[in-house]
DRENNULUM-548325 format. One line per 5 residues: number of its first residue (from 0); for each residue x, y, z of N, C-alpha, C. Coordinates in steps of 0.05 Angstrom, whole numbers, always signed. Layout:
<atoms>
NUM	X,Y,Z,X,Y,Z,X,Y,Z ~ ...
</atoms>
This chain:
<atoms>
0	+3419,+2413,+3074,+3406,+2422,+3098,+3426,+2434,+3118 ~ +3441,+2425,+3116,+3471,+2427,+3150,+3483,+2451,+3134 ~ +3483,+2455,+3094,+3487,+2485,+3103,+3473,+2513,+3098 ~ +3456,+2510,+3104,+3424,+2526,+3105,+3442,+2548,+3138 ~ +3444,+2572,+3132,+3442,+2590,+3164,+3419,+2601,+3170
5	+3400,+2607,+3163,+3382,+2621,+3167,+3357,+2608,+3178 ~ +3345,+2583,+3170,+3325,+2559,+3192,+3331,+2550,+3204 ~ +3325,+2546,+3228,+3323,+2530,+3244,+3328,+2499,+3238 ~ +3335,+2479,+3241,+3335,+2446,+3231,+3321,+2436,+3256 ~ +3302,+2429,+3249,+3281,+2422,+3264,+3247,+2415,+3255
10	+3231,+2395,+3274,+3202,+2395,+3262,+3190,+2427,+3268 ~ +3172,+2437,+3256,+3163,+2452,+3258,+3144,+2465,+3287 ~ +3159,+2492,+3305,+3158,+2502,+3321,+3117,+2509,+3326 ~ +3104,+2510,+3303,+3087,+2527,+3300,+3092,+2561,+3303 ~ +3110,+2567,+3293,+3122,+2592,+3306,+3120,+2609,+3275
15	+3132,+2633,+3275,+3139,+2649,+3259,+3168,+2649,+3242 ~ +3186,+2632,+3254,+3214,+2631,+3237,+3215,+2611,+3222 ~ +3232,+2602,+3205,+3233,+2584,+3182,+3247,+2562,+3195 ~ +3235,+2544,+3186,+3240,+2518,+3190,+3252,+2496,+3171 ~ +3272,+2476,+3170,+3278,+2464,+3149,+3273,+2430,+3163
20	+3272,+2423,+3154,+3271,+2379,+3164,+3274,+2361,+3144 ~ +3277,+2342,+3149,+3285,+2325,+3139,+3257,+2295,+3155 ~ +3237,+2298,+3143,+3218,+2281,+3157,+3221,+2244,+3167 ~ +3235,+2239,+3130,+3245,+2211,+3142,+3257,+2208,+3170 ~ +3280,+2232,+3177,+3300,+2224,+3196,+3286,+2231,+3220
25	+3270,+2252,+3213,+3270,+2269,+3253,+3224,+2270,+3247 ~ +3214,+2260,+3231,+3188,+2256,+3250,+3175,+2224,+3241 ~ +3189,+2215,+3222,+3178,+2187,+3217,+3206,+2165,+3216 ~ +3225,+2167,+3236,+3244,+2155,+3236,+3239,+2130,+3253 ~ +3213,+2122,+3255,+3212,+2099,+3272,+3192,+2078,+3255
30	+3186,+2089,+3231,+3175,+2072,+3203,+3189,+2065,+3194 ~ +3187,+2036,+3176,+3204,+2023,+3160,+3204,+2044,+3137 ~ +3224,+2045,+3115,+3223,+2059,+3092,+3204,+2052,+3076 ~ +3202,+2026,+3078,+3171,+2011,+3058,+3149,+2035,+3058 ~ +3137,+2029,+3096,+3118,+2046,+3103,+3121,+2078,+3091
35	+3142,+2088,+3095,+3145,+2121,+3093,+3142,+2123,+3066 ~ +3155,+2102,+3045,+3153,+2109,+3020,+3118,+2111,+3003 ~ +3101,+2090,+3026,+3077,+2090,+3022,+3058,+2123,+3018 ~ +3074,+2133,+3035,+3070,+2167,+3044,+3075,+2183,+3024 ~ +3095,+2176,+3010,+3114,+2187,+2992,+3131,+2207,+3008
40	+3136,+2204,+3032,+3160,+2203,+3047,+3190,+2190,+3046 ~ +3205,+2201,+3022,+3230,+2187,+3019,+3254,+2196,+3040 ~ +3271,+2186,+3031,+3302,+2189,+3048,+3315,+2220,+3048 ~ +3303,+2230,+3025,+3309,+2248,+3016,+3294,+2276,+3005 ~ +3270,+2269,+3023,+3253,+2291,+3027,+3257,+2311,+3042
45	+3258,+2342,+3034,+3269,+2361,+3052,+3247,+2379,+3053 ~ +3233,+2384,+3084,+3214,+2401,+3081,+3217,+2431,+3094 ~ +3218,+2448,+3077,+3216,+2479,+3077,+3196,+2487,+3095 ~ +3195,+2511,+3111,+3172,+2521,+3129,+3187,+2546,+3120 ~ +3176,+2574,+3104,+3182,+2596,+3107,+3172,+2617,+3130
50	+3186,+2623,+3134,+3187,+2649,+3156,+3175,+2673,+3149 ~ +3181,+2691,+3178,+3176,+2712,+3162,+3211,+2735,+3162 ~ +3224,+2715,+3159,+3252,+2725,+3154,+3245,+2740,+3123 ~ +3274,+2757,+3116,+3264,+2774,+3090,+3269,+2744,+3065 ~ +3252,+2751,+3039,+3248,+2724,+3020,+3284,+2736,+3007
55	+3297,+2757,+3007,+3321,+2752,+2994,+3339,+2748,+3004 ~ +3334,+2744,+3033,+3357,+2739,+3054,+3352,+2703,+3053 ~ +3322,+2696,+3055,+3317,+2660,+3052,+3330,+2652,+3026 ~ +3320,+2668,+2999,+3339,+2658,+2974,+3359,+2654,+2974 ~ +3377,+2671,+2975,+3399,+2671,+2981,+3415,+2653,+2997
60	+3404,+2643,+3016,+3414,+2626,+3039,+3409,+2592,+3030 ~ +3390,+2588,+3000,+3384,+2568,+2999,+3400,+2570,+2971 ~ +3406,+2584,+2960,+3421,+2586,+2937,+3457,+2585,+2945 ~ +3462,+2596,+2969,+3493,+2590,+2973,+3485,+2556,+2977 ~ +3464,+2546,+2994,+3472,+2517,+3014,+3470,+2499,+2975
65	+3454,+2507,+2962,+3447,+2486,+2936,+3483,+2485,+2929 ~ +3501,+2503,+2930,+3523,+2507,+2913,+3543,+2488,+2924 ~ +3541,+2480,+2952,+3549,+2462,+2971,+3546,+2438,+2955 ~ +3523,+2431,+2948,+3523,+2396,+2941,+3533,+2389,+2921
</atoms>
């Protein structure tokens, strides 16, 4: 996620640009993991919001950050 350039890291704006999160940490970070996993909300759920940025400028940007891990 930290190396994504192109979304935003954030809950979702309702807006038009792309968005990336991490829900465990930043909108259900006040649930036990028990609870969130009930959700199927894990630690390690990463949720995508596409934009209307160009799709080979988003690929791209999610294909350098994958090469990172």
């Amino acid at each position: 996620v930290d190396s994504l350039k192109i979304p935003y890291i954030a809950p979702s704006f309702g807006g038009v640009e792309s968005v990336v999160n991490q829900p465990a940490i930043m909108s259900y970070w006040d649930l036990p993991r028990s609870e969130r996993e009930k959700y199927r909300i894990y630690d390690n759920t990463v949720r995508f919001c596409f934009g209307v940025e160009d799709y080979e400028d988003l690929k791209d940007d999610i294909l350098q950050a994958l090469e990172v891990i």
